[in-house]
N, C-alpha and C positions, 0 to 999 in steps of 0.2 A: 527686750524693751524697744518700742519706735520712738525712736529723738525725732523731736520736731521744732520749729521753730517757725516763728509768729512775725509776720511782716504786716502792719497796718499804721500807719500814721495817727490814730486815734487810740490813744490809749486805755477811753473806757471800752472800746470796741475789742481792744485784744485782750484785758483783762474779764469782759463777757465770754470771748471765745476759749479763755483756757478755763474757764468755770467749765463750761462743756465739755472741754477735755478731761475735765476729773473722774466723770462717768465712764473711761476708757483705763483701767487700771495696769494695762502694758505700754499707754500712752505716756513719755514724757518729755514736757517743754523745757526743751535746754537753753534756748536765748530766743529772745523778744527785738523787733527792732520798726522803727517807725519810718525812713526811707531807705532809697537803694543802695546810698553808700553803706549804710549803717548796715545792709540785710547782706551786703558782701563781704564787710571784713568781718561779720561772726560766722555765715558759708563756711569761707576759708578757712576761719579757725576752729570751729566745732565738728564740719562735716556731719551735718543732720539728714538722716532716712529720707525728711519730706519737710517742707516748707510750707506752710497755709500762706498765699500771699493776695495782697489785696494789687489791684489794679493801679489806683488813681492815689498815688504817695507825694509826698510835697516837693522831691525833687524830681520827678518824672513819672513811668507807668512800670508798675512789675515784670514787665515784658521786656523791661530794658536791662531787669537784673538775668537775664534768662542767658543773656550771650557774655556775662560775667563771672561764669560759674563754671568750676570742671575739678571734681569730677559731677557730673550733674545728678542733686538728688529728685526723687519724684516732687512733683508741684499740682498743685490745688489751690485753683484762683477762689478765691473769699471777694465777693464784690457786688454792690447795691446793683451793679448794670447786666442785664441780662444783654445785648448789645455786644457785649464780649467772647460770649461764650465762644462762635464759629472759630476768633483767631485762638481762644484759650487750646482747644483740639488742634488745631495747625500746627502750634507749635508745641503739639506730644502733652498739653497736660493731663496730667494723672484723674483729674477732677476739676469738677464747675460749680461753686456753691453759690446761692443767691446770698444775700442777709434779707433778714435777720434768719441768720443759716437754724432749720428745723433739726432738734438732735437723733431722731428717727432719720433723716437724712445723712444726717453726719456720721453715723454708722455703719451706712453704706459706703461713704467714704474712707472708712475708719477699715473695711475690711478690705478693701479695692486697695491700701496701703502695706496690709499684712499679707495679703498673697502676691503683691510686686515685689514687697522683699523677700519675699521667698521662693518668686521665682528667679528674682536676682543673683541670690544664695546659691541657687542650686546650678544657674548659668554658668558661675564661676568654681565650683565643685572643681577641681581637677580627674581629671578619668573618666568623668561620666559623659554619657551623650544624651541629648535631649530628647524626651519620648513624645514630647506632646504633638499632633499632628492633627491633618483635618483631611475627610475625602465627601463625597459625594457617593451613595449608595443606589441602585433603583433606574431604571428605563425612564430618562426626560421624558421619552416622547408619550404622543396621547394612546393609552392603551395599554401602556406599560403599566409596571410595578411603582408604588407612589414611591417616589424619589424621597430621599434622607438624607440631613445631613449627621455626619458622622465623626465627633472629635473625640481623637483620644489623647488622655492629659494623665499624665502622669500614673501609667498603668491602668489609667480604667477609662471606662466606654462611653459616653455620651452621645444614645441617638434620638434622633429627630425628625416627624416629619420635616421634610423643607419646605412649607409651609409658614409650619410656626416659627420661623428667624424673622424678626422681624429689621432689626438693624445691625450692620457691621461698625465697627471703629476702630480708626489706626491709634494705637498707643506703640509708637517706637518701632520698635524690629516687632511686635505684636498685636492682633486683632480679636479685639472682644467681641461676641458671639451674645446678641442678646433674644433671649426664645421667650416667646409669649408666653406669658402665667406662669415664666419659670425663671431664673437665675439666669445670669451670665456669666460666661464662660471666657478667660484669658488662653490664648494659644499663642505657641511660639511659630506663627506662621506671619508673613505680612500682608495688608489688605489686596494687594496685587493676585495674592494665590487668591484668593477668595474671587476674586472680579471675575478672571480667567475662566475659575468652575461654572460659578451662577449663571443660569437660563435670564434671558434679558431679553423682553421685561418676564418678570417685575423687578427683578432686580436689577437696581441701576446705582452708580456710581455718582452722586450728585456733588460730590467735592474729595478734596485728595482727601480727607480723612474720613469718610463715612460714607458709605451703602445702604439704602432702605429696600424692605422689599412694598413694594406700591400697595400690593393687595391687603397689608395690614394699615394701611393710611387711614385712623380714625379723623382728623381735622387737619384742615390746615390752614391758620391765620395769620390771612395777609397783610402788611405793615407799611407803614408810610416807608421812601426811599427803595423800594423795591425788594424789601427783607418780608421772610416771614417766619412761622414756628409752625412745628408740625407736632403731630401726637399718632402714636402708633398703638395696636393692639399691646393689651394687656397691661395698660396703665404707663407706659414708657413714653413719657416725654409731657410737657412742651418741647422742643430743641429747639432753638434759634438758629436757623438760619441767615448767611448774607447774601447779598445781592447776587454773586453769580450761583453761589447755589440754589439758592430761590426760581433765579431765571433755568436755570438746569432742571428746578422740580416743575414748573411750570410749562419747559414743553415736556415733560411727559404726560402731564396729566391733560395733556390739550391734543395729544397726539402728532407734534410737530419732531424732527427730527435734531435730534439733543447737538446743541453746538458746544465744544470744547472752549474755553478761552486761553 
């Protein structure tokens, strides 16, 4: 069973969201709480799988409950502000929901929960060592064999043109792998190994928690204060970018040489 626990200061808003959770029958809401005090001393006392937590609470921002918590369960910001999402990835969240959270979405989140805790589970197995790994297959250069990428997770094979990757993202000690018209992929690698392999461009590094590869760049709309969102092949994204990643995605696609900040 995933215990979880409901952080939003609006009551009908969290009583809406565990209606949605009913549709999840390994889903259960073990305590409810409306701000940060309240969403830490039940933390502490229940120790819940995952937290759905809302941003903007009556005694501060859920962000503040983040450096109040240990041992730390996965989190999944629930919040009217899309605006959030870059720092919600900064700091390792599990997930990014808009409201009024879509349950076809929340699904996805729902399973992005079941295989963290089970890759959790299986981290801490005593005896074992972890199989899952990631290489690059194929001749970069022009003339060669199309290059691939290659994860292997948990006994089995997953290849790829490299091509179809269309974005990387840091969760934690781990980088999700998301391939075009197909699923994503959790590996116990960090986004660092990833940087190091990938041919650049297209792949570039546009903030510490995520990699796009440029040549899947369906859109990208630009926003007041120098933020924008982009959308990638195969249905993935708006993503909200901030201001230095924005300006990070901006000289690449102008051809100016990428400044660090």
């Amino acid at each position: 069973m995933l215990r979880v626990m409901l952080v939003d200061d609006e009551p009908p808003a969290r009583r809406g969201f565990r209606r949605l959770l009913q549709a999840h029958s390994d889903v259960e809401v073990v305590a409810e709480a409306g701000t940060v005090a309240e969403a830490r001393e039940q933390a502490d006392r229940l120790r819940p799988d995952a937290i759905f937590l809302d941003v903007e609470l009556t005694d501060g921002r859920g962000f503040d409950l983040l450096a109040q918590l240990s041992p730390m369960p996965a989190i999944v910001f629930v919040t009217a502000h899309d605006l959030y999402a870059v720092k919600a990835f900064d700091v390792s969240a599990l997930d990014f929901l808009l409201k009024p959270v879509d349950p076809q979405r929340l699904s996805v989140t729902i399973d992005r929960l079941r295989r963290h805790r089970l890759d959790a589970a299986r981290a801490e197995a005593p005896g074992r060592e972890r199989q899952d790994d990631a290489e690059l297959d194929g001749d970069p250069q022009p003339g060669g064999s199309q290059q691939r990428i290659h994860l292997r997770i948990d006994g089995k094979s997953v290849i790829a043109p490299l091509g179809t990757v269309a974005m990387l993202t840091a969760e934690a000690d781990f980088t999700r792998v998301f391939l075009k018209g197909a699923r994503d992929y959790l590996v116990c690698r960090l986004l660092r190994h990833f940087e190091a392999q990938l041919p650049k461009p297209p792949f570039v590094r546009i903030s510490r928690s995520l990699i796009v590869n440029l040549d899947q760049l369906e859109r990208v709309d630009w926003q007041d204060a120098g933020r924008c969102s982009v959308s990638l092949g195969g249905g993935i994204g708006p993503i909200a970018l901030g201001r230095i990643a924005a300006r990070r995605l901006r000289q690449c696609l102008e051809g100016e040489p990428m400044v660090r900040a």
